[in-house]
Backbone as JSON Lines, residues from 0, in Angstrom:
{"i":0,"aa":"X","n":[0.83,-1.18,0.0],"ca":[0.0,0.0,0.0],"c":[0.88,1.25,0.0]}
{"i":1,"aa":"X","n":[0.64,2.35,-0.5],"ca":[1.15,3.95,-0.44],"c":[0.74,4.88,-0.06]}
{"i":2,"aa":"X","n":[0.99,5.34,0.68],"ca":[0.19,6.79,1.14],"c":[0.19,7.76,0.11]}
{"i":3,"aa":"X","n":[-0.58,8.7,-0.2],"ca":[-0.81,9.6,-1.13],"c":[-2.19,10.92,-0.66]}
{"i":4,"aa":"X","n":[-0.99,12.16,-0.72],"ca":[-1.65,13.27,-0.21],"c":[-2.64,13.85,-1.29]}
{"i":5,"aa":"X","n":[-3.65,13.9,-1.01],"ca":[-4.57,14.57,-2.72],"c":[-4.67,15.51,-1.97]}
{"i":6,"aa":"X","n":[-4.81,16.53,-3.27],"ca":[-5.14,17.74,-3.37],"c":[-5.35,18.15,-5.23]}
{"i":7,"aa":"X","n":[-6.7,19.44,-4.8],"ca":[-7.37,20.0,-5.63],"c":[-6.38,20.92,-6.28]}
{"i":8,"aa":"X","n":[-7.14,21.43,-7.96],"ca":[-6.37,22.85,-9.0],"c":[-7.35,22.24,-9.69]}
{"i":9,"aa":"X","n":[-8.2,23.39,-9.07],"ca":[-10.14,23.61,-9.89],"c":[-10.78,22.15,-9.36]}
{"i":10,"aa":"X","n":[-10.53,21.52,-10.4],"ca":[-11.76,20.28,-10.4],"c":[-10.85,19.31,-10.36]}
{"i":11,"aa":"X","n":[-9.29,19.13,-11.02],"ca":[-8.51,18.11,-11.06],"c":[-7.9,18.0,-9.58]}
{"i":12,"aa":"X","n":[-7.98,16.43,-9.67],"ca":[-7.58,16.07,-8.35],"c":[-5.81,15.26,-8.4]}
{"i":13,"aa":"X","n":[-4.97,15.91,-8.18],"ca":[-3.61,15.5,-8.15],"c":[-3.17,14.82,-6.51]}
{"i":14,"aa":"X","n":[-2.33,14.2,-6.6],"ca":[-1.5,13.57,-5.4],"c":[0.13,13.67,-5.13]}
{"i":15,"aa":"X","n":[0.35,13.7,-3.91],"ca":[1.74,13.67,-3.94],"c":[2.03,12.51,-2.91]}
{"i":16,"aa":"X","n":[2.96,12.12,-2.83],"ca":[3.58,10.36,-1.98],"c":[3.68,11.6,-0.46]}
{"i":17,"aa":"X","n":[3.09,10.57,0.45],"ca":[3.42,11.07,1.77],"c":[4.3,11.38,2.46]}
{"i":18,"aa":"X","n":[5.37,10.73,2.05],"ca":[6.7,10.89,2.69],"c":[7.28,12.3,2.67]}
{"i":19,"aa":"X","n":[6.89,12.99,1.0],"ca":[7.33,13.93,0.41],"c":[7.04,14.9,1.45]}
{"i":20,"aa":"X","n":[5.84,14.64,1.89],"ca":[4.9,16.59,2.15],"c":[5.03,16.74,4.03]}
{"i":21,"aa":"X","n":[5.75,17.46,4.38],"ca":[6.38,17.75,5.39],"c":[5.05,18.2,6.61]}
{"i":22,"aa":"X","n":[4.37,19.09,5.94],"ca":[2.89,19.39,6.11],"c":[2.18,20.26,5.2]}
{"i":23,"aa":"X","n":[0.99,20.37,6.02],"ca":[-0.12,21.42,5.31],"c":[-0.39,22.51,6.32]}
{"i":24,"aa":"X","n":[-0.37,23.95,5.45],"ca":[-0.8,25.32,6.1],"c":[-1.94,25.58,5.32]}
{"i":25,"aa":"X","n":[-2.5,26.84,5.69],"ca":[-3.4,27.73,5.49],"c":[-2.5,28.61,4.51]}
{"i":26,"aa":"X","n":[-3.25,29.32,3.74],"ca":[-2.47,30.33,3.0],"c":[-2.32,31.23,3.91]}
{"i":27,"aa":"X","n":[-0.83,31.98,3.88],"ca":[-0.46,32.63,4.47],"c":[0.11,33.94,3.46]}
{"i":28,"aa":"X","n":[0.8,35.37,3.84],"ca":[0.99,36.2,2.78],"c":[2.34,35.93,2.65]}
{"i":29,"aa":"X","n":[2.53,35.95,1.39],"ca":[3.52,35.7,0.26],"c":[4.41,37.07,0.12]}
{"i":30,"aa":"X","n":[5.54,37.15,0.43],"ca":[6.18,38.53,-0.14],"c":[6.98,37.92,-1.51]}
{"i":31,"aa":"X","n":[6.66,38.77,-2.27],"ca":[6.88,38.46,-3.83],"c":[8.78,39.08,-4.14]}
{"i":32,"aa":"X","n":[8.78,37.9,-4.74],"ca":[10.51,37.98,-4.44],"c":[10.98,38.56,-6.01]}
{"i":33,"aa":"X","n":[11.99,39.02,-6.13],"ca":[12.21,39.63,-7.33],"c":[13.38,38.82,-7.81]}
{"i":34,"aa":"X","n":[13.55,38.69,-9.66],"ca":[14.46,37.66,-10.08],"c":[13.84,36.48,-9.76]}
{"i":35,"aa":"X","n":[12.67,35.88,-9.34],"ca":[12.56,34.61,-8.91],"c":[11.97,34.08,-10.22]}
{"i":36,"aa":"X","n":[11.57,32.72,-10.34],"ca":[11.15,32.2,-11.76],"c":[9.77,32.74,-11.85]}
{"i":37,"aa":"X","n":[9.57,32.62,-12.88],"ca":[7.81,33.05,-13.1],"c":[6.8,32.04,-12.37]}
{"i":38,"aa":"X","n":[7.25,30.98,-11.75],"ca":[6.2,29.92,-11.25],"c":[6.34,29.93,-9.62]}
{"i":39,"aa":"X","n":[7.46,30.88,-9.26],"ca":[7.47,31.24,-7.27],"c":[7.08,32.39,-7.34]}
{"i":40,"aa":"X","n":[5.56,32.11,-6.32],"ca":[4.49,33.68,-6.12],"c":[6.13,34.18,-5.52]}
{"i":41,"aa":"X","n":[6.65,33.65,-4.84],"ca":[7.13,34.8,-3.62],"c":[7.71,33.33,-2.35]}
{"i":42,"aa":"X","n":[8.28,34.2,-1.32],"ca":[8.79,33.78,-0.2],"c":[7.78,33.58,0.98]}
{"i":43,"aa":"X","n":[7.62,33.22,2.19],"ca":[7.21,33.38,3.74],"c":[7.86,32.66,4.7]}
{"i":44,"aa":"X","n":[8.09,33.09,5.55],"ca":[8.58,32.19,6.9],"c":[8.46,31.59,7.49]}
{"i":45,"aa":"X","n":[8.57,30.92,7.22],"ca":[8.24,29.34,8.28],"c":[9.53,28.88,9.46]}
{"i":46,"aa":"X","n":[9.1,29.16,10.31],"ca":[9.92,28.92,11.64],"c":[11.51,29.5,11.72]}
{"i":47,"aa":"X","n":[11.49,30.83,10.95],"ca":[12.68,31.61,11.03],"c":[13.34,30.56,8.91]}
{"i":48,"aa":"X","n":[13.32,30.33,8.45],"ca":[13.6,29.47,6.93],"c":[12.39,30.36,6.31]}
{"i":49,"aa":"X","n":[13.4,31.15,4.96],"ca":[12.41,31.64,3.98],"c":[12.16,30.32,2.9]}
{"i":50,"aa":"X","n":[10.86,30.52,2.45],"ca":[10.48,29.22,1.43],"c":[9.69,29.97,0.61]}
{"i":51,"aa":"X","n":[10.21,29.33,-0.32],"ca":[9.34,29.91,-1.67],"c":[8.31,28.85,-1.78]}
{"i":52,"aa":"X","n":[7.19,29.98,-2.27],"ca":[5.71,29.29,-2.68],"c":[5.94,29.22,-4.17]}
{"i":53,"aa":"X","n":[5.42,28.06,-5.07],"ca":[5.1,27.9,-6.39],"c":[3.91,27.58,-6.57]}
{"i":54,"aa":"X","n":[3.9,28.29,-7.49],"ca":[2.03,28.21,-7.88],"c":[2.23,27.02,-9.2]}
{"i":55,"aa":"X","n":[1.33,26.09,-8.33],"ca":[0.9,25.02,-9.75],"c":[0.16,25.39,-10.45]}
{"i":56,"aa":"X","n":[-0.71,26.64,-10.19],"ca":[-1.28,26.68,-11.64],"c":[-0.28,27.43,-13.29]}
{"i":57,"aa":"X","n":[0.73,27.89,-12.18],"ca":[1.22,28.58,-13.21],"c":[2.3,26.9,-13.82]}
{"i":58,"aa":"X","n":[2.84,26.54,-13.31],"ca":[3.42,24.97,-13.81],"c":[2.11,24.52,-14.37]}
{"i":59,"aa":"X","n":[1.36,23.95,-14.44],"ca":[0.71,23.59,-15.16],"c":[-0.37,24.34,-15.81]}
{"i":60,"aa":"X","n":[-0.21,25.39,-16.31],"ca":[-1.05,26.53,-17.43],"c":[-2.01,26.72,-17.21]}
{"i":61,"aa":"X","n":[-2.73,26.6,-16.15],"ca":[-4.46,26.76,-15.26],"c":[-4.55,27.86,-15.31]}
{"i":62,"aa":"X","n":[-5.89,28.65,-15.1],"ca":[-6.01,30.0,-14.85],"c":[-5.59,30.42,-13.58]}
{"i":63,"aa":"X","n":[-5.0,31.5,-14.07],"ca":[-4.42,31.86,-12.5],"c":[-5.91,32.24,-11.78]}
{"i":64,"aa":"X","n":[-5.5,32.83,-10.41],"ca":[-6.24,33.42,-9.29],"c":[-5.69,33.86,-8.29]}
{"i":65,"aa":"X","n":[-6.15,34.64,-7.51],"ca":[-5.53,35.1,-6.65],"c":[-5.23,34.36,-4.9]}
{"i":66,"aa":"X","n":[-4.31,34.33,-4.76],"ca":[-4.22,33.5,-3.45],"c":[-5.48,33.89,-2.66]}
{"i":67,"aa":"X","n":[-6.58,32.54,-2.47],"ca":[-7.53,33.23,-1.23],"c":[-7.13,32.17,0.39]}
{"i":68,"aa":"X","n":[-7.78,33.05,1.31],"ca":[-7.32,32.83,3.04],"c":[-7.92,31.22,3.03]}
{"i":69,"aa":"X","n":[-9.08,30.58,2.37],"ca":[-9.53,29.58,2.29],"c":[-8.14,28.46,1.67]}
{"i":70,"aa":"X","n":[-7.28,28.44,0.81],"ca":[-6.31,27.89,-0.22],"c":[-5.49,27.41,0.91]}
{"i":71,"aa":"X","n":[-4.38,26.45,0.53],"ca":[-3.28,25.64,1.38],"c":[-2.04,25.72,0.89]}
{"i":72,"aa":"X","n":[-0.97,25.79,1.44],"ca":[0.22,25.94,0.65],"c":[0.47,24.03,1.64]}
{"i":73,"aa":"X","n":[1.0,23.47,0.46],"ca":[1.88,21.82,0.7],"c":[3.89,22.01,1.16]}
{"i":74,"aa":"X","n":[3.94,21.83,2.14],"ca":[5.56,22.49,2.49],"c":[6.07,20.98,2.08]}
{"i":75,"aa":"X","n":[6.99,20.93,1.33],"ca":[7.13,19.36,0.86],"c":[9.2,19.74,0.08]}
{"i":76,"aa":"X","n":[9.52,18.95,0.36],"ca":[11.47,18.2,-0.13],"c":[11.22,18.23,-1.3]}
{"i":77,"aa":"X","n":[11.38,19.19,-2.06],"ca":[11.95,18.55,-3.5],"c":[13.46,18.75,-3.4]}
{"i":78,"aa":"X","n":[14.28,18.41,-2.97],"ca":[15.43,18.47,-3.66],"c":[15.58,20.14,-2.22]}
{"i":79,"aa":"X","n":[14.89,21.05,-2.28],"ca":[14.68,22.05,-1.39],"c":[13.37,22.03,-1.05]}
{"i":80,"aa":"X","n":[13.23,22.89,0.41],"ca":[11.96,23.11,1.26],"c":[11.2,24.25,0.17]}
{"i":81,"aa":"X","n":[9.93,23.44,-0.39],"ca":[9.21,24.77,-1.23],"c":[7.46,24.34,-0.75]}
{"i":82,"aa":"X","n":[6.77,25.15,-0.61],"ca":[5.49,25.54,-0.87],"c":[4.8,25.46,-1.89]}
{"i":83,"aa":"X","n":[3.91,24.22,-1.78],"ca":[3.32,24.26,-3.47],"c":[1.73,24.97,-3.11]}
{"i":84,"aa":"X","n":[1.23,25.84,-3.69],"ca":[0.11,26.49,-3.72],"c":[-0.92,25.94,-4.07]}
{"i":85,"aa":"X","n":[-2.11,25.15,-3.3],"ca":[-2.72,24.29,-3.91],"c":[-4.41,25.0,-3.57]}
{"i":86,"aa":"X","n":[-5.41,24.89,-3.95],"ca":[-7.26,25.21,-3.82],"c":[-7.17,24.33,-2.03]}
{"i":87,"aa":"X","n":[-6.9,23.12,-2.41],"ca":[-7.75,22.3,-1.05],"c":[-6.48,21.44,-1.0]}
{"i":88,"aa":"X","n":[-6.52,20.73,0.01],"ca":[-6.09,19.36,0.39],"c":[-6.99,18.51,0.75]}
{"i":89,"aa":"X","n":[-7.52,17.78,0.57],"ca":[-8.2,16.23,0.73],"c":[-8.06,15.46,1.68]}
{"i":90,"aa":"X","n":[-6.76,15.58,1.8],"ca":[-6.36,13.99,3.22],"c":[-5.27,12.99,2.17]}
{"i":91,"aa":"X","n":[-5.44,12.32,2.75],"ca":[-4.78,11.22,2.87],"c":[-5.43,9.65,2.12]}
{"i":92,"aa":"X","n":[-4.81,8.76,0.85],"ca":[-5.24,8.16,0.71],"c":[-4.42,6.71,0.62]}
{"i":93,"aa":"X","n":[-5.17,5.61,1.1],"ca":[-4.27,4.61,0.73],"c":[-4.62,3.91,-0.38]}
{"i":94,"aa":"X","n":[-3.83,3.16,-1.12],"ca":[-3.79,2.94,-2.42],"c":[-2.88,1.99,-2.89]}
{"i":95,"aa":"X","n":[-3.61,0.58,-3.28],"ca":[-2.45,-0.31,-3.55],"c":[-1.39,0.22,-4.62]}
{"i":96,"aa":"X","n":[-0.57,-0.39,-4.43],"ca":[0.77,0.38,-5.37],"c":[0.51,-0.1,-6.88]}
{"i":97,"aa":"X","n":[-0.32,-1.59,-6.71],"ca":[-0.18,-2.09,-8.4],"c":[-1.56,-0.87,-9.09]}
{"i":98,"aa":"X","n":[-2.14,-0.28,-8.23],"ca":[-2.93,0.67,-9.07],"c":[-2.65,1.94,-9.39]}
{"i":99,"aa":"X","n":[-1.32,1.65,-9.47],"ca":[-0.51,3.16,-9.81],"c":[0.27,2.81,-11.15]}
{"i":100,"aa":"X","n":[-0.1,3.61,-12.06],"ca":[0.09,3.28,-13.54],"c":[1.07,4.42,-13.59]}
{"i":101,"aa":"X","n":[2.12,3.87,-14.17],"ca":[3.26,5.16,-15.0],"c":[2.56,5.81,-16.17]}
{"i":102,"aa":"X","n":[3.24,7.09,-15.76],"ca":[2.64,8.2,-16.78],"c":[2.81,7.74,-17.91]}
{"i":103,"aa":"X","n":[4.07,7.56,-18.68],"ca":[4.25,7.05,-19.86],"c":[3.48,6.41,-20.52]}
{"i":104,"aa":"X","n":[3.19,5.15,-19.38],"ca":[2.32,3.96,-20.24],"c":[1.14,3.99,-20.57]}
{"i":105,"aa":"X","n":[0.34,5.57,-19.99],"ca":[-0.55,5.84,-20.54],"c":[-1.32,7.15,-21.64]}
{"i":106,"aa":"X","n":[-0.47,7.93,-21.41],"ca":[0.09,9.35,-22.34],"c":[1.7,9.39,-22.29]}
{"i":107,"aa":"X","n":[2.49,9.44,-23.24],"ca":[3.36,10.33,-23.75],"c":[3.7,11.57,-23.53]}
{"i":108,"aa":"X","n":[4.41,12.8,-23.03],"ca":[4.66,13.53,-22.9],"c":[3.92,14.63,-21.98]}
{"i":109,"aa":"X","n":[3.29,13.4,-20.88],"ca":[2.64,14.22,-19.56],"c":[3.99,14.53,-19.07]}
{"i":110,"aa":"X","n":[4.33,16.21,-18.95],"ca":[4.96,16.63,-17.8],"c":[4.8,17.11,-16.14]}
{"i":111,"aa":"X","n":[5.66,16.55,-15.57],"ca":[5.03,16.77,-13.92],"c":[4.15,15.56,-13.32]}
{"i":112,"aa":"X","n":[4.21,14.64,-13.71],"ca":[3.29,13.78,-13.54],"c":[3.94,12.4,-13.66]}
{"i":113,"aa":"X","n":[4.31,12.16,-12.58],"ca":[5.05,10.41,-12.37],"c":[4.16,9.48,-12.55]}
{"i":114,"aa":"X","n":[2.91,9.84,-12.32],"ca":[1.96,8.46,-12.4],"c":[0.32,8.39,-12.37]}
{"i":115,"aa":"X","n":[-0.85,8.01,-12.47],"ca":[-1.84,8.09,-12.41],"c":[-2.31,6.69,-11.61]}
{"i":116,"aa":"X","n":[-3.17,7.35,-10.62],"ca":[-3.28,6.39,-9.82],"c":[-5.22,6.11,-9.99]}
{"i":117,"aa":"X","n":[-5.67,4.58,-10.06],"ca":[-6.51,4.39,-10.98],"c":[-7.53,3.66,-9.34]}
{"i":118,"aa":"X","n":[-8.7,4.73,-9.01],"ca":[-9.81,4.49,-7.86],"c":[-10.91,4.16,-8.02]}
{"i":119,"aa":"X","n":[-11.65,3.91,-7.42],"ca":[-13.29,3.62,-7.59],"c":[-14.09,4.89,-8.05]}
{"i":120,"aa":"X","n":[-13.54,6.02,-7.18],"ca":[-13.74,6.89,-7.55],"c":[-13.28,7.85,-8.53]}
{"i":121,"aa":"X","n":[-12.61,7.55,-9.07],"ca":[-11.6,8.49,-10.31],"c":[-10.12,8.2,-10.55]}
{"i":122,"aa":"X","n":[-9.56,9.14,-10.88],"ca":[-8.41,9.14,-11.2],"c":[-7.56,10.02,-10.38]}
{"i":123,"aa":"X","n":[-6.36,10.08,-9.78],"ca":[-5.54,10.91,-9.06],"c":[-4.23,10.9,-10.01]}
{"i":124,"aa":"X","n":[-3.79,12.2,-10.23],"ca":[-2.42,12.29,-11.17],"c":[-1.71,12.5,-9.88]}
{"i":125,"aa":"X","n":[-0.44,11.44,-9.65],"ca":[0.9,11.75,-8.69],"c":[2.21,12.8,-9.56]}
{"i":126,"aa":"X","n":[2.1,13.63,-8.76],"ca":[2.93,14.75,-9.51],"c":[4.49,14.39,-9.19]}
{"i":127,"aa":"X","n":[5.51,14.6,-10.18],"ca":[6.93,14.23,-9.65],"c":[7.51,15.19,-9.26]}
{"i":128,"aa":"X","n":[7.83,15.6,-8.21],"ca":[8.1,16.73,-7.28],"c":[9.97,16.84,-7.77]}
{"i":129,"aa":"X","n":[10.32,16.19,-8.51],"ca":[11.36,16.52,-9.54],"c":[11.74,17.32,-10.31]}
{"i":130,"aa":"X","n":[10.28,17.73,-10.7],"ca":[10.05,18.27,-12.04],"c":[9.37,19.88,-11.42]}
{"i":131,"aa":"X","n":[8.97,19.77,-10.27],"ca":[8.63,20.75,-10.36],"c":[8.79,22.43,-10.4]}
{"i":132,"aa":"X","n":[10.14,22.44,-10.24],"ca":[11.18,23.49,-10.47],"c":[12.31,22.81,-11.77]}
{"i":133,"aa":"X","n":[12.36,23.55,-13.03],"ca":[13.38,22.91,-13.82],"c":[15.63,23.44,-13.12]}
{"i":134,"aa":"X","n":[15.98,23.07,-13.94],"ca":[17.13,23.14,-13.27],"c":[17.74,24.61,-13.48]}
{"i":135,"aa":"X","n":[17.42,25.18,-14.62],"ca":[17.66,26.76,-14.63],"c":[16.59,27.43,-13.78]}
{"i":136,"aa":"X","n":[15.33,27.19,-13.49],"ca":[14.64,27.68,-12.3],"c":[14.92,27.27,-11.21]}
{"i":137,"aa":"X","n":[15.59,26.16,-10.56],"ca":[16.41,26.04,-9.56],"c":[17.38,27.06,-9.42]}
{"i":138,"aa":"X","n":[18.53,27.53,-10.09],"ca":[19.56,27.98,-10.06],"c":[18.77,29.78,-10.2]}
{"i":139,"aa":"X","n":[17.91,29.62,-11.06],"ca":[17.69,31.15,-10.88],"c":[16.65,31.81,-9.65]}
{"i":140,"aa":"X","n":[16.41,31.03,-8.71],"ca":[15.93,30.86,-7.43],"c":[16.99,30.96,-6.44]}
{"i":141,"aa":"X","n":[17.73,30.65,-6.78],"ca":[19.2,30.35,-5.83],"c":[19.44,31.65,-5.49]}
{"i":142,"aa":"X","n":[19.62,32.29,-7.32],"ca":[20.43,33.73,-7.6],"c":[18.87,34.97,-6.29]}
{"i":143,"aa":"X","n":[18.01,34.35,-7.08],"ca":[16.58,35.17,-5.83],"c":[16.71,35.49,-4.67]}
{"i":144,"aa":"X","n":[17.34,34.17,-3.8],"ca":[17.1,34.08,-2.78],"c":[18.88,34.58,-2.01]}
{"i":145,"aa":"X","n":[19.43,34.86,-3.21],"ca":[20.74,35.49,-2.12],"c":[20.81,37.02,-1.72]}
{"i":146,"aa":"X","n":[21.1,37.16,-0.77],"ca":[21.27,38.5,-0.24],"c":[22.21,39.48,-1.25]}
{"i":147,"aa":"X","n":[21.7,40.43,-1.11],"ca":[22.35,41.68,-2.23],"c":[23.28,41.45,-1.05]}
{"i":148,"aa":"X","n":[24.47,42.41,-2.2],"ca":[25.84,42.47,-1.32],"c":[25.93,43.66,-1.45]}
């Protein structure tokens, strides 16, 4: 079995592996960082550690909106501590592992998306938290987040 965190962007229901997601907040305010990639609203503080928030809608081409007090930011390891900007969180689901289908084997050139996981109730896309900063938006996040000299 796998644990798998769902969460909402509009009507689609995506997941991330449990291990990944450190926790869940409330939206909190975002100070908008300059030089950062086009897909990090901005920075906030979490326990003295600035973290950048990324908006999945802007990674995945959704209509934007404006952060509302209702929305959740996901504090989750990719590689770094980031904030993914999500509508809702769901909970928690368990899910045998053989019902987790690789992206590949069922579309071609889904990006962000390690896998689709196949329910009674629908479908959950597992997002690859790999992907979700590319490696020049890594590095030009880096350059964001250093102190002017």
């Amino acid at each position: 079995m796998q644990q798998v965190v769902t969460f909402l962007l509009d009507e689609t229901r995506f997941g991330l592996p449990l291990p990944a997601v450190e926790r869940v907040l409330r939206a909190v305010w975002i100070t908008p960082l300059p030089q950062a990639p086009s897909v990090v609203l901005g920075v906030f503080d979490l326990e003295g550690d600035a973290v950048p928030a990324v908006s999945l809608r802007r990674r995945f081409e959704l209509a934007e909106r404006p952060v509302e007090p209702a929305d959740q930011l996901l504090v989750v390891r990719a590689g770094r501590r980031l904030a993914l900007h999500v509508d809702a969180v769901q909970g928690v689901l368990e899910c045998d592992a053989q019902a987790i289908v690789v992206a590949g084997s069922v579309v071609s050139g889904i990006g962000h998306v390690a896998g689709t996981a196949v329910l009674d109730d629908g479908l959950v896309l597992i997002q690859d938290l790999g992907t979700v900063l590319s490696l020049d938006e890594d590095r030009e996040l880096d350059g964001a987040l250093e102190p002017s000299a």
